[in-house]
N, C-alpha and C positions, 0 to 999 in steps of 0.2 A: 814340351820340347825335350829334344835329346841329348844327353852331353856327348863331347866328341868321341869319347871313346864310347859308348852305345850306338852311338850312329854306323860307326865299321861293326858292330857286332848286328845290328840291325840286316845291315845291307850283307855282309856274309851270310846271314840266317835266310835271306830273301832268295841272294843268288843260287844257297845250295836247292831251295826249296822249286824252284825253277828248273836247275839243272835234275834234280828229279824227276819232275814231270816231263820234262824233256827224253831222259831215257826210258819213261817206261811209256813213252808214246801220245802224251795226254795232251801235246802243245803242238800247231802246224808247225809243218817242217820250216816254211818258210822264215819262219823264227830264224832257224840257225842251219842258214844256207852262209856257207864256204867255214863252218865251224868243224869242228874234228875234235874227238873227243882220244884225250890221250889220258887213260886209267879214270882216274875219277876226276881230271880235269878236263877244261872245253881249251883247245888255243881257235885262237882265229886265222891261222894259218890259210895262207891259199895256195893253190894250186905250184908243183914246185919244178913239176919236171918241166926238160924242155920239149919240142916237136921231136926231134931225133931221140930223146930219151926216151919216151912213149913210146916211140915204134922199136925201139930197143925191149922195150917193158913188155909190151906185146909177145914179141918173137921170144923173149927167154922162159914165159910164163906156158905159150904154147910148147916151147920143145920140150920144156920139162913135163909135159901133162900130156895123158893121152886123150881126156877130150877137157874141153876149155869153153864157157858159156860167158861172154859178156853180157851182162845182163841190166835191166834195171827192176827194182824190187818190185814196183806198180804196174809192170808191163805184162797184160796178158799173154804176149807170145813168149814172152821170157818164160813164163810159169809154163807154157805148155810142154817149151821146150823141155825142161829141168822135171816136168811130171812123166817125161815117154824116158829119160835116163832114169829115175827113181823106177817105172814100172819095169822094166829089162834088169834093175839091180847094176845100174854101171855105176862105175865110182867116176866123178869129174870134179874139177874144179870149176867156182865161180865166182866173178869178179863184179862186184855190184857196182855200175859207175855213178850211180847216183849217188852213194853213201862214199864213193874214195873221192880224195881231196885231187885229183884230175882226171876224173871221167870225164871233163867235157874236153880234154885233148886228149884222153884214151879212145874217145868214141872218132874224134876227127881224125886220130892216126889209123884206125880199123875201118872209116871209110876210105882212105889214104892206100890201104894194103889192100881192101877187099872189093871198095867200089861200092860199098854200099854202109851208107851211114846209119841205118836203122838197128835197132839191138831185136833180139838178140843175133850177136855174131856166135857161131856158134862152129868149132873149129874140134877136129879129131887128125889126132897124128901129124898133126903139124899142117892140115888144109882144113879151109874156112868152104864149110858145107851149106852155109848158111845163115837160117832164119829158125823159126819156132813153129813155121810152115814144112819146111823142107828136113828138118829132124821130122817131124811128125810122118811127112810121105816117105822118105826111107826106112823108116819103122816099119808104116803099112805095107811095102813092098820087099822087107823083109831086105834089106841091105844095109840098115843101120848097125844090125851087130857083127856081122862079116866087116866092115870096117874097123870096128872097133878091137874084135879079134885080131888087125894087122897091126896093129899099135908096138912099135919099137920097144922093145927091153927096157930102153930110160923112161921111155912115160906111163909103165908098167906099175912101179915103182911107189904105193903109195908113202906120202909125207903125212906128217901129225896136222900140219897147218892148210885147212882151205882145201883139203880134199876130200873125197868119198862120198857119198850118197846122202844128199843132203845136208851135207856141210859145207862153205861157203867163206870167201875172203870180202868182207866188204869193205874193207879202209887199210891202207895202207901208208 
């Protein structure tokens, strides 16, 4: 048996031992759905913004960026999308909805603005271009960097956080 104060040094040794495996990948996600990991702690926080705050969060995220991928991490057309911006060398931001603590009404406000609820949404210069389809066919038609070449002066502009060529915001 354990005395009381071994038992907290037990279950501290457990959680961190957990909380490990957790980040280097080794435990279903499903574990720690609606969790968020703030530095080397987990809160349980959920989801915080409201419907009009997300379509707020959308629209400020796009004007400051010249191209913008909502994405989710598992999603085939996400990656294609985010492989034809890595192949061209563009710098984009992207927003993982699966990993941020309200992707699931980031994604209902971007069906909400776009009309279509599937990721990736995938937006340049402040218009929503698409899919992980439709990046791809404007690449092949050669109108994907002419786009991007019209990109506004402010979304020009790269920041340290969540921009450039494979780098990525996923929780906020």
């Amino acid at each position: 048996m354990f005395h009381p104060g071994q038992q907290l040094d037990y279950f501290l040794a457990v959680c961190s031992i957990f909380s490990m495996f957790s980040r280097a990948g080794c435990l279903p996600r499903v574990a720690w759905t609606g969790c968020r990991r703030m530095g080397n702690f987990t809160s349980t926080t959920t989801g915080t913004l409201s419907s009009t705050a997300c379509v707020q969060y959308v629209q400020e995220v796009v004007s400051q960026n010249c191209v913008v991928i909502f994405s989710k991490t598992t999603c085939p057309y996400c990656k294609m999308a985010k492989n034809v911006f890595n192949e061209i060398g563009a710098t984009y931001k992207v927003i993982e909805l699966d990993e941020h603590n309200d992707g699931r009404r980031l994604q209902e406000a971007l069906a909400q603005m776009t009309g279509a609820r599937t990721v990736p949404r995938v937006f340049i210069n402040g218009n929503c271009i698409g899919g992980g389809s439709d990046t791809k066919q404007l690449h092949q038609q050669g109108k994907l960097v002419p786009l991007i070449e019209q990109c506004a002066p402010c979304c020009t502009a790269t920041s340290s956080e969540g921009s450039g060529s494979g780098q990525f915001e996923s929780a906020k």
